[in-house]
C-alpha angles and dihedrals in degrees: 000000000000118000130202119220119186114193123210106246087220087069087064093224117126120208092253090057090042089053092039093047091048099050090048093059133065082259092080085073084073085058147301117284134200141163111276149176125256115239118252094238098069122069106227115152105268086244079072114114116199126200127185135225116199111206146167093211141045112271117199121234090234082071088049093056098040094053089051087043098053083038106060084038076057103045098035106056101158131038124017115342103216111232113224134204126202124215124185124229133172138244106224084254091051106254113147134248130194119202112203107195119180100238119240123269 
């Protein structure tokens, strides 16, 4: 299964650093990611960055939080760590996307 995740440009995270991040961590068992391209057929703001995990199983989207999450505390040592949140939405074939928003403050 192959999963879209586009990343609010306000947490500062491309797609490249998302999928480079992801496979250097334990995370990368659940599945392989890499910067990707959105499918014409879905509407997501051009500033989005989207980024792809290739996977044999399903992956819930609270793993998908939680590694954005560690991450940001990670890479944000020092100031303000954004929270995220992570909704699900649909391709018309059914593929899934995970948006991934920084939460207002």
């Amino acid at each position: 299964m192959q999963y879209l995740i586009a990343l609010d440009p306000q947490l500062n995270l491309t797609a490249a650093e998302f999928a480079d991040a992801w496979n250097a961590s334990d995370y990368t068992a659940q599945g392989a990611a890499a910067a990707g391209e959105a499918p014409g057929q879905i509407f997501l703001p051009l500033e989005v960055s989207v980024a792809l995990i290739s996977a044999a199983a399903s992956i819930p989207a609270t793993i998908i939080a939680t590694f954005v999450s560690d991450y940001l505390k990670h890479k944000f040592i020092e100031g303000d760590k954004p929270e995220v949140t992570v909704t699900t939405i649909s391709t018309p074939d059914g593929r899934p996307v995970w948006i991934v928003k920084q939460e207002k403050k």
